[in-house]
C-alpha positions in Angstrom: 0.0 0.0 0.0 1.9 3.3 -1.2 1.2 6.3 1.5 0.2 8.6 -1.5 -1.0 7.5 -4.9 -1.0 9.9 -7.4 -4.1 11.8 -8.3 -4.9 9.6 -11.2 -4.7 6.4 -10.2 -8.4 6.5 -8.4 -11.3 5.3 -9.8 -14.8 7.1 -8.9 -18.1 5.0 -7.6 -20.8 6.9 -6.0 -24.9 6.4 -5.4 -26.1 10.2 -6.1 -25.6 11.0 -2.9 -22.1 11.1 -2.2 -18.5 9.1 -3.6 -16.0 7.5 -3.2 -12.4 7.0 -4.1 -10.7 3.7 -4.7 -6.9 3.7 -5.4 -5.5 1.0 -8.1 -4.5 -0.5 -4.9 -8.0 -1.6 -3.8 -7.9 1.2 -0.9 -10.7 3.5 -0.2 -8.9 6.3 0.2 -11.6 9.7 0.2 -15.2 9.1 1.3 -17.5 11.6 2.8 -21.4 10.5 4.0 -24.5 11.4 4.0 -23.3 13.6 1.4 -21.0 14.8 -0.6 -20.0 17.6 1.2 -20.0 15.8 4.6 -17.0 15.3 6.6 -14.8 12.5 5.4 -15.1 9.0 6.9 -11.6 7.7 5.3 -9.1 10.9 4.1 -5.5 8.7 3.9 -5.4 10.6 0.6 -5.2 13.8 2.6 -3.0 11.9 6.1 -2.1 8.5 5.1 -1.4 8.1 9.4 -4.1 9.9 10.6 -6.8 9.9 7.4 -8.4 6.5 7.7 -8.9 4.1 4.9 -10.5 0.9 4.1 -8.2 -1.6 2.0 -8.7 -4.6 0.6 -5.7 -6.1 -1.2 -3.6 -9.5 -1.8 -1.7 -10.3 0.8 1.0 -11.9 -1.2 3.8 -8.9 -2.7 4.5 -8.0 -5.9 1.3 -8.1 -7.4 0.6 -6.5 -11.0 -2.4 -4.2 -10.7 -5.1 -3.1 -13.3 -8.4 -1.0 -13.3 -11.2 -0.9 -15.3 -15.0 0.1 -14.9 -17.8 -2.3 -16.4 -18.6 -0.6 -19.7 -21.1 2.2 -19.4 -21.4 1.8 -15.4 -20.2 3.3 -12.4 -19.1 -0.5 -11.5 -15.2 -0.3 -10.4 -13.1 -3.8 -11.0 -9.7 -3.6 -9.5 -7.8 -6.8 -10.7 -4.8 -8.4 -8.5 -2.4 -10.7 -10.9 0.0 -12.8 -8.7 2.1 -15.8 -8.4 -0.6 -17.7 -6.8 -3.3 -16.6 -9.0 -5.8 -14.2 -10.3 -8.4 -12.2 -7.9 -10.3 -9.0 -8.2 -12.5 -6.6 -6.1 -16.0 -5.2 -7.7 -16.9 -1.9 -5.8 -19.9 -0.3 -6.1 -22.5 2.1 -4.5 -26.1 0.5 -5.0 -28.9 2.5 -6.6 -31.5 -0.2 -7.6 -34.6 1.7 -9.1 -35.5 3.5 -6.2 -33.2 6.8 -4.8 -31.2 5.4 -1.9 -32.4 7.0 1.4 -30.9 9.6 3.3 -29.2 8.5 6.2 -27.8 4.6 4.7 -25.0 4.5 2.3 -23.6 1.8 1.5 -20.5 0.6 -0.5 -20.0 -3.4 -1.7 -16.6 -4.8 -2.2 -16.8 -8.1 -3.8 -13.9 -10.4 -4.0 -13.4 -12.8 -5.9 -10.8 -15.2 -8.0 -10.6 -16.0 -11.5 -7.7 -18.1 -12.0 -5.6 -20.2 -8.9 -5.8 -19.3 -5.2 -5.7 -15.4 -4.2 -5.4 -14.6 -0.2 -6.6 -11.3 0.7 -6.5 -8.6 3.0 -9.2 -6.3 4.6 -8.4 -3.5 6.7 -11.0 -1.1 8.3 -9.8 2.1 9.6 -12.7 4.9 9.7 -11.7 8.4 10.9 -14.9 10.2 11.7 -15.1 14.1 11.3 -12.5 14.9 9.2 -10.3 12.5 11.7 -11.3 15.1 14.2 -13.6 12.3 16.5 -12.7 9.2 18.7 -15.5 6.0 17.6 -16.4 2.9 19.9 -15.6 -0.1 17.8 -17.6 -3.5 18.6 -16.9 -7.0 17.0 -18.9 -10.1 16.4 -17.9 -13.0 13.8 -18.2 -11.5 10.8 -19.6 -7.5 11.7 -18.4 -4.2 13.0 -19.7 -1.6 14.5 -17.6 1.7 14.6 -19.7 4.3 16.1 -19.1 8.1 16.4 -21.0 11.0 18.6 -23.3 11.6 15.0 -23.2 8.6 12.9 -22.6 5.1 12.5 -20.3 2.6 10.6 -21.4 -0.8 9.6 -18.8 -3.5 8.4 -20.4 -6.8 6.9 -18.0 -9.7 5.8 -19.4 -13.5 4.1 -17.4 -15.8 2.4 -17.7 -19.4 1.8 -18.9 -21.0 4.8 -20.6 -18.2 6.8 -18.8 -15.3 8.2 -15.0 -14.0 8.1 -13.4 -13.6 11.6 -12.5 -10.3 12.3 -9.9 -9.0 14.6 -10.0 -6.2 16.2 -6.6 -4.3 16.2 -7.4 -0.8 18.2 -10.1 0.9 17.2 -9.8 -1.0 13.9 -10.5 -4.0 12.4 -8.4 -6.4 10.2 -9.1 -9.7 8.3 -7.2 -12.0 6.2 -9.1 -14.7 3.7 -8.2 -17.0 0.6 -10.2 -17.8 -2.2 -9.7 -20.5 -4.8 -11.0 -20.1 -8.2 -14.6 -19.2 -8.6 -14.9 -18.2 -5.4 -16.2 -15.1 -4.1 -16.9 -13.5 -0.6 -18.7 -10.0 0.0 -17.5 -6.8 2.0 -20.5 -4.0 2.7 -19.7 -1.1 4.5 -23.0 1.1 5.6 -23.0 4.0 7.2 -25.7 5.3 9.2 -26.9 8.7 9.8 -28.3 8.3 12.9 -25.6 6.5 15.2 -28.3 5.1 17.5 -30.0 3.1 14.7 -30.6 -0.6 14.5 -27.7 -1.9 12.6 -28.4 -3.2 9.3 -28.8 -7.0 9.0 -25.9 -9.3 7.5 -26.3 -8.4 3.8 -26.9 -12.4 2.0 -25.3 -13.4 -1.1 -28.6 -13.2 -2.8 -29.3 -9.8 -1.7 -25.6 -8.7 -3.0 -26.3 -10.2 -6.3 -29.4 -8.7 -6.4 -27.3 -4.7 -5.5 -25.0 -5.5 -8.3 -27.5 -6.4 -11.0 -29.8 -3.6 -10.6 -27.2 -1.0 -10.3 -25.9 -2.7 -13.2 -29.0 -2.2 -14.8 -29.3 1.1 -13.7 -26.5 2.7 -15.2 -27.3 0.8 -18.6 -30.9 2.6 -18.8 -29.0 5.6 -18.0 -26.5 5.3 -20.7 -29.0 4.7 -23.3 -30.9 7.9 -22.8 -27.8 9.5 -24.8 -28.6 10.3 -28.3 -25.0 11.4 -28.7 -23.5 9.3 -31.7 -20.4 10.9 -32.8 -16.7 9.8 -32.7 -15.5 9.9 -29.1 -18.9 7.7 -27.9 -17.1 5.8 -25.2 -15.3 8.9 -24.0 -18.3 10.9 -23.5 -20.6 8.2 -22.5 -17.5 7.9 -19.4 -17.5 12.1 -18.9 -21.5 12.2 -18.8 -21.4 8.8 -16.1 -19.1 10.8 -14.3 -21.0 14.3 -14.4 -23.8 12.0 -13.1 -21.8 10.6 -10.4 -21.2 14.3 -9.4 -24.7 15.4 -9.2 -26.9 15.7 -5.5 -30.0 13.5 -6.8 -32.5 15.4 -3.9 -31.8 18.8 -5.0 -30.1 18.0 -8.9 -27.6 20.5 -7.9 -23.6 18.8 -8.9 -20.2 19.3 -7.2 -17.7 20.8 -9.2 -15.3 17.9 -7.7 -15.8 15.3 -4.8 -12.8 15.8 -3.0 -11.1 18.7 -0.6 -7.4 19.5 -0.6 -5.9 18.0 -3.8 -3.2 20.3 -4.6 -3.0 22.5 -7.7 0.9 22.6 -6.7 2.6 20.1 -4.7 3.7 21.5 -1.4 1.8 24.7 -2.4 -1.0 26.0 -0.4 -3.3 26.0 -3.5 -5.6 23.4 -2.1 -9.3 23.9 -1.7 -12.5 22.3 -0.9 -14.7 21.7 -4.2 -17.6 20.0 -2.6 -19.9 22.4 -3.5 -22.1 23.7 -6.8 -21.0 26.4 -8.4 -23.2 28.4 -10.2 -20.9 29.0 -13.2 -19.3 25.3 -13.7 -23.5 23.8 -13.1 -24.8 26.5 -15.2 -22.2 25.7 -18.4 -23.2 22.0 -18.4 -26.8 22.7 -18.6 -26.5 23.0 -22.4 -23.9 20.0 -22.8 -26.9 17.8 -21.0 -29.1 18.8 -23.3 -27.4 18.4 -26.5 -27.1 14.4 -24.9 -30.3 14.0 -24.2 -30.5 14.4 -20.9 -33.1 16.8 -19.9 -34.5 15.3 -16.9 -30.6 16.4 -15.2 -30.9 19.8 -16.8 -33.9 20.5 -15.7 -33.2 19.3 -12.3 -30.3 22.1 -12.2 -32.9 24.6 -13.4 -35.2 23.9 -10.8 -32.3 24.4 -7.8 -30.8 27.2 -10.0 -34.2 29.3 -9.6 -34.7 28.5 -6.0 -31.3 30.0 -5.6 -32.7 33.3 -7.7 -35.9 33.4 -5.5 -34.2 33.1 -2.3 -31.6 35.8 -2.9 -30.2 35.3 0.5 -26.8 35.2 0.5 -23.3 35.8 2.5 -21.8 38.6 0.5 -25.4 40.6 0.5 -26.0 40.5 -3.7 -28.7 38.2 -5.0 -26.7 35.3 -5.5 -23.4 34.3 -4.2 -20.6 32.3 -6.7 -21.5 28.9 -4.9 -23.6 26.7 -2.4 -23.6 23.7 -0.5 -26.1 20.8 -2.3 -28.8 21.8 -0.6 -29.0 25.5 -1.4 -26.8 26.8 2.1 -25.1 29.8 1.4 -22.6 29.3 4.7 -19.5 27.5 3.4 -17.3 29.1 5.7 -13.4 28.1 5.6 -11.7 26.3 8.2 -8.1 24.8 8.2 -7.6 20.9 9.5 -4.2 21.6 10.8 -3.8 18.0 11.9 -4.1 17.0 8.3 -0.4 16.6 6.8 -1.9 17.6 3.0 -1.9 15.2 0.2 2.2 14.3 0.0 2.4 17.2 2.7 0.9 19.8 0.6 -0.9 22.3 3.4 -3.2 23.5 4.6 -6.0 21.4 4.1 -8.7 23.7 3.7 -12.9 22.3 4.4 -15.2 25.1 3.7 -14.4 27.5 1.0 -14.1 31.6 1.6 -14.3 32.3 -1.9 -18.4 31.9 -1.6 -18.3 35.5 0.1 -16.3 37.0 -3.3 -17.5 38.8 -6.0 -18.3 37.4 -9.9 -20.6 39.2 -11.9 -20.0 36.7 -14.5 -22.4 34.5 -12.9 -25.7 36.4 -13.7 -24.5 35.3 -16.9 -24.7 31.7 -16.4 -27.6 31.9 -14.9 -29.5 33.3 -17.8 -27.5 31.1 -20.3 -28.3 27.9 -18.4 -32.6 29.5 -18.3 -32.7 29.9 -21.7 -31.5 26.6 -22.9 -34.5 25.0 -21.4 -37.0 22.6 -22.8 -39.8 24.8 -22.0 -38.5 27.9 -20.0 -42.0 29.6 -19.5 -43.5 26.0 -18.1 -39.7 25.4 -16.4 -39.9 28.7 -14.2 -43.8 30.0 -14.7 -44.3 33.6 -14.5 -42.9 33.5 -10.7 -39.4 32.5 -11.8 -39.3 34.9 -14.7 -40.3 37.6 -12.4 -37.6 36.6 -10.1 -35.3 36.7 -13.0 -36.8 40.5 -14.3 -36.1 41.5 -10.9 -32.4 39.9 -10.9 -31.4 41.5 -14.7 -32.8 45.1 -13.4 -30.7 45.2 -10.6 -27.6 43.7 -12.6 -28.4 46.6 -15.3 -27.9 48.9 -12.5 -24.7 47.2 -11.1 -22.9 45.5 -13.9 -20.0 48.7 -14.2 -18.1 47.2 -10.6 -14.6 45.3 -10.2 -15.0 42.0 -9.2 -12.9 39.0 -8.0 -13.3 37.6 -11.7 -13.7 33.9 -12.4 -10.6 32.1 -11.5 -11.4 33.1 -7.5 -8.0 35.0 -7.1 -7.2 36.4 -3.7 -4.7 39.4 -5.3 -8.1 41.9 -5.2 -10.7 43.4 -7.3 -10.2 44.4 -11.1 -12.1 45.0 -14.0 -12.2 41.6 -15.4 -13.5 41.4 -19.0 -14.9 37.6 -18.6 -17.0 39.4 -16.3 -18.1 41.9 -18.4 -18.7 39.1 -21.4 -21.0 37.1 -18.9 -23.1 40.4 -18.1 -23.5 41.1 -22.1 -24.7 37.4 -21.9 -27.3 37.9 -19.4 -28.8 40.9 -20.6 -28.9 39.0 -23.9 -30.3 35.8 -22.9 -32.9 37.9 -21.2 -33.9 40.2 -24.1 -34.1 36.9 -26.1 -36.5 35.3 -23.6 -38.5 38.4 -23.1 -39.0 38.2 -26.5 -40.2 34.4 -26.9 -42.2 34.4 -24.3 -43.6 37.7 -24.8 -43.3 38.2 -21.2 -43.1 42.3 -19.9 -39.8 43.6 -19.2 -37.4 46.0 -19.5 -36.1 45.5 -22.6 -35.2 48.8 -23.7 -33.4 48.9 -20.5 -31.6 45.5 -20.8 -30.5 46.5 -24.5 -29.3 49.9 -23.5 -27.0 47.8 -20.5 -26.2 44.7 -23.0 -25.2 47.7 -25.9 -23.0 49.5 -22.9 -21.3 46.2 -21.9 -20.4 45.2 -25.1 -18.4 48.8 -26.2 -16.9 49.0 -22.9 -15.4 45.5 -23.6 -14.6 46.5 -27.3 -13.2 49.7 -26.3 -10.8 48.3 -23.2 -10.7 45.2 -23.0 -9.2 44.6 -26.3 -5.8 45.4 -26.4 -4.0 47.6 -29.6 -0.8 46.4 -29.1 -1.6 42.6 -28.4 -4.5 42.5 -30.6 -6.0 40.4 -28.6 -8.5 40.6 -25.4 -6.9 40.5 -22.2 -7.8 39.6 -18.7 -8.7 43.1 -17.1 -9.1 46.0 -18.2 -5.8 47.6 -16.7 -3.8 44.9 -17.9 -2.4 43.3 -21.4 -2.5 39.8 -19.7 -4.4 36.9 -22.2 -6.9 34.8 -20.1 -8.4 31.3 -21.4 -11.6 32.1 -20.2 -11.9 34.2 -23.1 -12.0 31.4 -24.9 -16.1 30.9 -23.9 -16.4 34.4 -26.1 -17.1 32.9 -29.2 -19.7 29.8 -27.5 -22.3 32.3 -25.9 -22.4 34.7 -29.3 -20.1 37.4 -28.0 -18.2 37.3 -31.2 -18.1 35.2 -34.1 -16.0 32.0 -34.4 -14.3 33.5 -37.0 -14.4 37.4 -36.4 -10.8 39.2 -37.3 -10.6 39.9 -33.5 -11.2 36.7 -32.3 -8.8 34.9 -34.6 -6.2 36.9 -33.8 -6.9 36.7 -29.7 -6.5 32.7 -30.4 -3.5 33.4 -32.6 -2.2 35.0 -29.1 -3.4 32.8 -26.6 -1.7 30.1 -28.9 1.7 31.8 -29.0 1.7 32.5 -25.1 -0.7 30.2 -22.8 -0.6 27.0 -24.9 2.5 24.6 -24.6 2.2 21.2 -26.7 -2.1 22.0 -26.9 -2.6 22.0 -23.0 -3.4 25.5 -22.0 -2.4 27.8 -18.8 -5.2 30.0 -17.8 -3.6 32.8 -17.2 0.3 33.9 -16.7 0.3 34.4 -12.5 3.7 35.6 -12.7 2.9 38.7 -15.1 -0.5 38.9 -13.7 -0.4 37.9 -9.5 -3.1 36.3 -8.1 -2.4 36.7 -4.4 -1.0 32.6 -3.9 1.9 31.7 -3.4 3.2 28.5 -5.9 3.5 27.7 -9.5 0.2 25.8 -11.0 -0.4 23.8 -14.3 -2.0 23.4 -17.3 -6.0 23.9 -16.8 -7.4 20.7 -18.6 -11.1 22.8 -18.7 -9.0 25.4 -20.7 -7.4 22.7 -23.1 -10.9 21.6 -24.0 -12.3 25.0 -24.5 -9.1 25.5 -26.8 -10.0 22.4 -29.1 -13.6 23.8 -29.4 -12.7 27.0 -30.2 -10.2 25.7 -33.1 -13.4 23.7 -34.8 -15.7 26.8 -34.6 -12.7 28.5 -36.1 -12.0 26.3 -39.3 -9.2 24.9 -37.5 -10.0 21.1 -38.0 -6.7 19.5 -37.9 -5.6 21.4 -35.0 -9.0 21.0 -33.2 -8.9 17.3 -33.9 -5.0 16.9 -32.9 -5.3 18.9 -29.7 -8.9 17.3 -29.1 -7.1 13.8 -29.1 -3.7 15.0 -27.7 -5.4 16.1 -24.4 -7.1 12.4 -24.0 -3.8 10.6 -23.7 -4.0 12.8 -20.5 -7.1 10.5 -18.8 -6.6 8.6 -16.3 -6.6 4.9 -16.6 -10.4 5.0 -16.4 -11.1 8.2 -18.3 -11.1 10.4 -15.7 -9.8 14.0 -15.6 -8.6 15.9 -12.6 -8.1 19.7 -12.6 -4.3 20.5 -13.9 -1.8 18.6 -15.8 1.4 19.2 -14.5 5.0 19.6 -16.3 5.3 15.6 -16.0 2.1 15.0 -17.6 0.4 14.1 -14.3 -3.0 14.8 -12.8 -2.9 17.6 -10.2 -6.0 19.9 -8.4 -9.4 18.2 -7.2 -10.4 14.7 -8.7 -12.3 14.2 -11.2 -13.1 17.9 -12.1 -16.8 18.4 -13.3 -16.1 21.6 -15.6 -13.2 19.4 -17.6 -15.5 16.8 -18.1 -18.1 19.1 -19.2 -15.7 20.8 -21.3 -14.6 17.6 -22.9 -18.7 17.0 -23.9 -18.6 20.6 -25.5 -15.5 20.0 -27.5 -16.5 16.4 -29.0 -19.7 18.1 -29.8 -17.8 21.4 -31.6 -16.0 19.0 -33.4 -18.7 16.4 -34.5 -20.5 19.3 -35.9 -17.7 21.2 -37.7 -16.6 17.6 -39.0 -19.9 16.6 -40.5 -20.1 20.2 -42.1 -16.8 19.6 -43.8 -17.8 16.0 -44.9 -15.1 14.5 -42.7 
C-alpha cells in the first residue's frame, strides 16, 4: 500500500448521494457520507497516518495491478495478478430503481478469484469528522460496528462457509481470507446517519447479487438515454457517467469535484474544498446535458438554479453568491484541518471555501445562459421565476460597471475583469431573447441599452492595440483562457478578425504542446503563493474554439492529444502538471463538461466539412 497515490490512479463510484475513491490499490482512500459535502469517513489521501482508509488487497507482494470500470457503469473492477493466481475486487454504491435513502450509504466490495488461489487482506480504519472524532468499535464474527457522537459505521463480511473472523486491532479491524478459483466473498460497509439506529442485517449473497444487477441495470438505462452518436462515444458516455456521479439526486444540484485538498501545486498552499455547486461550472453544463439528451438532469439544475434566484439570500449581500452547499446553504465558511499533513504534505487542508463571500458578476450570466437553454422555460420557471429573473437582470443593469474578484477566485483583489463583463453582455442577452419568446413584460429597452453598454466597454478596453488580442482586465495586457467561452455564448463570431487573432495570441503564449495555462500568475499575480499547471477545462475549450474557427486539424490533434492525458479509467482531474500528471481536485466536473462541448464542436464542424 503506497502512502500517497498519485491523483490519477483513483477510480470514482458513487450512489447520487455522495463518492468514493478507490486507489488502483484496492484502498478506499476519500469518502465523505451522507453527502457529498460531509466530513470524510476515510481521508488517507489527505494523512495517510491519521486519514483513515478501508483496504482490501492481496496479501502476497509483488502483485501487478489493473483498473477498469464495467462498460457504461459506475461498477469499479480492481484486478490483482499474482504468483498464486488471479483475484479482483467489484466496488460499487447500490442504486437499484429506487433513490437510496438519506441516512444509509452503503459501498459493496466483492472479492473474488478468476484463476488459482488469491489470499486477501481487509483492513478497516474509519476516521470520523475529518479524523477530528474518537468512535467505539464493537466486533462479532463477521460485523463491525464503529460508532461516532453523530453517525454510524457498519462493516459486513461473508465468504464461503458463513462469516469472516474479524480481529479487532485498536479501534480497527483487520481480516485475512483466501479464495480459490470461482470463489467469491462480499464486504459491505453502511453508514448510518443516525448512530443510534438498529444496525443493518448481515447483507446475504442473494441480496448482494441482487445490489450489483440492478445498479448494473441502472446505469445501462441511464446510458442509453444518450442520443450522442459521434466519434468519441465511449469517452463521453465515461464524462456524462461521471457528471452523473457528481450530481446531489434530492436537489439536482452537482459538485464541481468530490474531494477537498488535492493540490493545484505540490507543497503549495493551492488546495481547496470543491464539494460544492458552483453556479458558473452547473450553469455551463446545462446545455452539454441537453445536446445528450438528458433533460430530466438539466432541468433538475434549473429547478435548484431558480430557487437560488428566488431566495436571494446570501453571505456577501448580492442576489446570488458564486457557490452553495447541495442543498442551497449559502454558509460554506473556511476552516483549516491543521492535523491534516496535506496530500504528499501539501498544506493547509482547507474544508469550507471563503471564496463563496467573493465577487463574480460573471455568474448572472450563467444563470441566464443555463434558463434559456431550457425545454420549455415559461412551463420550467412560470411567471414567478421569470419575475424573479426581471427583478435579478434590473438590478444587474444597474450594477454590472463594478470590479470583481473575476472567475478564476484569485485572492490578489478586485479588477475589471472582461470575462466578467462578457457574462453580463450574456445575461442581458439571454434575457432580451426570452422576453422576446415568451412575450413576457420587461425592460427590454433597458436591458438592450445595458447589453449595448457592456459590449463597447469591452470592445473599447478590454481589447488590447498592441496585443490584438483581449486581455484579462481592463488595466492589464495579460491573455486569459476564459476568453475562450467568447465565441460559445455569441459574443463574437468564431471567425471574427478579432477573435482569430486573440487565439492566434493565446496560442503563442498560454498553450505549450495544446494543453493550456489560464492565465500567466507571474505577469498577472493572483495573491498565492506557488506555481500551478495546465488547466485541462481550458485545453478543451481550446480544441472547441479551433473547430468553430475552421481549424480542423488542429482542433482534432489537440482534441485527441489532451485524451492521452485520462486517467486509466477516463477520468480528468483539474491541472496537468509539467510531467504530464494529474494535479488539483479529482475528477473535475467543468473538464468533463468541457470535454462534452468540444467532441460536440468537433462532431459538428466535422460533419459540415464531410469529414
Amino acid at each position: 500500500m503506497r502512502r500517497y497515490p498519485p491523483i490519477a490512479d483513483h477510480g470514482l463510484i458513487g450512489d447520487l448521494h455522495t463518492a468514493a475513491l478507490i486507489s488502483c490499490d484496492g484502498v478506499l482512500d476519500w469518502f465523505c457520507a451522507p453527502r457529498f459535502d460531509s466530513p470524510s469517513l476515510f481521508a488517507s489521501l489527505l494523512d495517510h497516518d491519521r486519514g483513515g482508509y478501508f483496504a482490501i488487497t492481496p496479501a502476497a507482494e509483488g502483485a501487478t495491478t489493473r483498473q477498469l470500470y464495467l462498460a457504461d457503469t459506475a461498477i469499479l473492477v480492481t484486478r490483482f495478478m499474482t504468483e498464486e493466481g488471479v483475484g479482483e475486487v467489484v466496488d460499487f454504491m447500490p442504486l437499484g430503481d429506487a433513490a437510496c435513502p438519506e441516512d444509509r450509504h452503503s459501498v459493496i466490495r466483492v472479492m473474488r478469484v478468476t484463476r488459482g488461489e488469491v489470499r486477501f487482506r481487509l483492513d478497516c480504519r474509519p476516521r470520523f469528522d475529518y479524523a477530528r472524532a474518537t468512535h467505539r468499535l464493537d466486533v462479532e464474527q463477521g460485523a463491525a460496528r464503529f460508532t461516532a457522537p453523530d453517525s454510524a459505521v457498519h462493516l459486513h463480511v461473508a465468504a464461503p462457509g458463513g462469516r469472516v473472523e474479524l480481529r479487532a486491532e485498536g479501534g480497527d479491524v483487520r481480516a485475512d481470507l483466501a479464495l480459490r478459483q470461482g470463489q467469491r466473498a462480499a464486504a459491505v460497509l453502511t453508514v448510518c446517519d443516525d448512530p443510534g439506529a438498529q444496525p443493518p442485517p448481515q447483507p446475504t449473497e442473494s441480496e448482494v447479487r441482487h445490489a450489483f444487477r440492478s445498479t448494473y441495470d441502472h446505469w445501462h438505462r441511464w446510458v442509453r438515454r444518450s442520443r450522442y452518436r459521434g466519434r468519441w462515444q465511449q469517452v463521453v458516455n465515461r464524462s456524462a457517467i461521471t457528471l452523473k456521479l457528481m450530481t446531489y439526486a434530492p436537489t439536482g444540484a452537482p459538485v464541481a469535484a468530490v474531494t477537498a485538498g488535492l493540490p493545484e501545486h505540490l507543497g503549495s498552499e493551492r488546495n481547496w474544498d470543491y464539494r460544492y455547486t458552483w453556479i458558473r461550472d452547473a450553469s455551463l453544463s446545462v446545455k452539454a446535458l441537453l445536446d445528450l439528451g438528458y433533460e430530466e438532469e438539466a432541468d433538475a439544475f434549473r429547478r435548484w438554479l431558480g430557487a437560488r434566484v428566488a431566495a436571494g439570500a446570501t453571505v456577501t449581500g448580492e442576489p446570488l453568491q458564486i457557490m452553495y452547499r447541495v442543498d442551497g446553504d449559502p454558509h460554506l465558511t473556511e476552516e483549516v484541518l491543521g492535523h491534516l499533513e496535506g496530500y504528499r504534505g501539501s498544506a493547509p487542508v482547507r474544508a469550507g471555501n471563503d471564496a463563496a463571500g467573493q465577487l463574480q458578476l460573471d455568474i448572472y450570466g450563467e444563470v441566464a445562459y443555463a434558463l434559456s437553454h431550457a425545454r420549455d422555460p415559461a412551463q420550467l420557471a412560470g411567471y414567478d421565476g421569470w419575475r424573479n429573473l426581471r427583478a435579478l437582470l434590473d438590478w444587474l443593469a444597474r450594477t454590472w460597471d463594478r470590479p470583481d474578484e473575476g472567475i478564476w477566485e484569485t485572492r490578489g483583489g478586485r479588477r475589471h475583469f472582461t470575462f466578467s463583463r462578457l457574462m453580463c453582455w450574456a445575461a442581458f442577452d439571454r434575457g432580451i431573447r426570452l422576453a422576446r419568446e415568451l412575450a413576457r413584460p420587461a425592460d427590454v429597452a433597458g436591458w438592450t441599452a445595458a447589453r449595448d453598454a457592456v459590449f463597447e466597454q469591452v470592445m473599447e478596453r478590454g481589447w488590447s492595440t498592441r496585443r490584438q488580442a483581449f486581455v484579462q482586465h481592463y488595466d492589464s495586457e495579460v491573455l486569459d483562457a476564459s476568453l475562450l467561452l467568447m465565441p460559445v455564448v455569441g459574443f463574437l463570431s468564431p471567425k471574427d478578425r478579432r477573435w482569430l487573432s486573440t487565439l492566434d495570441a493565446m496560442e503563442a503564449e498560454l498553450v505549450s504542446d495544446s494543453l493550456v495555462h489560464r492565465y500567466d500568475p507571474v505577469a498577472s499575480p493572483d495573491g498565492l503563493r506557488g506555481d500551478e499547471g495546465t488547466f485541462s477545462l481550458c485545453s478543451f475549450l481550446y480544441a472547441g474554439a479551433l473547430a468553430r474557427a475552421g481549424r480542423l486539424g488542429m482542433a482534432q490533434y489537440a482534441f485527441d492529444k489532451m485524451l492521452t492525458y485520462a486517467n486509466h479509467v477516463g477520468l480528468f482531474a483539474e491541472e496537468i502538471g509539467p510531467a504530464g500528471e494529474q494535479l488539483g481536485n479529482f475528477p473535475q466536473a467543468f473538464t468533463h463538461v468541457a470535454l462534452i462541448m468540444a467532441a460536440l464542436a468537433l462532431d459538428e464542424e466535422l460533419d459540415r466539412a464531410g469529414d
